[in-house]
C-alpha positions in Angstrom: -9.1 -5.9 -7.9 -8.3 -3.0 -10.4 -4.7 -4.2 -11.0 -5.9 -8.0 -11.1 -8.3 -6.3 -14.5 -5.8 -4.0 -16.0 -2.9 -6.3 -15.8 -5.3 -9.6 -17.7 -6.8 -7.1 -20.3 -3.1 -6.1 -21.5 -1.8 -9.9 -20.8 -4.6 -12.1 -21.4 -2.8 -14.1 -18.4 -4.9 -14.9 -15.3 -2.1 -16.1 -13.4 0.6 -13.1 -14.1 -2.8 -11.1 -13.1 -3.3 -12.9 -10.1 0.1 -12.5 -9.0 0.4 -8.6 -10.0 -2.5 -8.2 -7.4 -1.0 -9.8 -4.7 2.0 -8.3 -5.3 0.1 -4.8 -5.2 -1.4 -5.9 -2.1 1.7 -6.7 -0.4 3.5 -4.0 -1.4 1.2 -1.6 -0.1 0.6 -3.0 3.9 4.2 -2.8 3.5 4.6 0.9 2.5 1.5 1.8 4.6 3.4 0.4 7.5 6.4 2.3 7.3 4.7 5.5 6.4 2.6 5.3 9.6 5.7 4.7 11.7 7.7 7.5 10.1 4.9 9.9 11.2 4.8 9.2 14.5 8.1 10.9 14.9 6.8 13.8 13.2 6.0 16.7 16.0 3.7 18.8 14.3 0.4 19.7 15.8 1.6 17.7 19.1 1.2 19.6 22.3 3.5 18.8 25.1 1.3 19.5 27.5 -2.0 18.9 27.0 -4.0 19.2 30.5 
């Protein structure tokens, strides 16, 4: 919603805003995504085993 306000107060454009925040919002389930997935292959604080 931030990015949808920034991005009409510097354009006066709701549709450019509009599109901005979608594009935020897609681009970040995307990187979220992938960042979760890279950590899993990270070892730290994993015992192997735990019993």
């Amino acid at each position: 919603m931030a990015t949808i306000i920034i991005v009409y107060l510097l354009t006066d454009n709701f549709g450019i805003a509009t599109a901005a925040g979608l594009v935020e919002v897609v681009t970040k389930l995307i990187i979220y995504y992938l960042h979760e997935r890279a950590w899993i292959h990270v070892p730290w604080g994993i015992k192997k085993n735990a019993r």
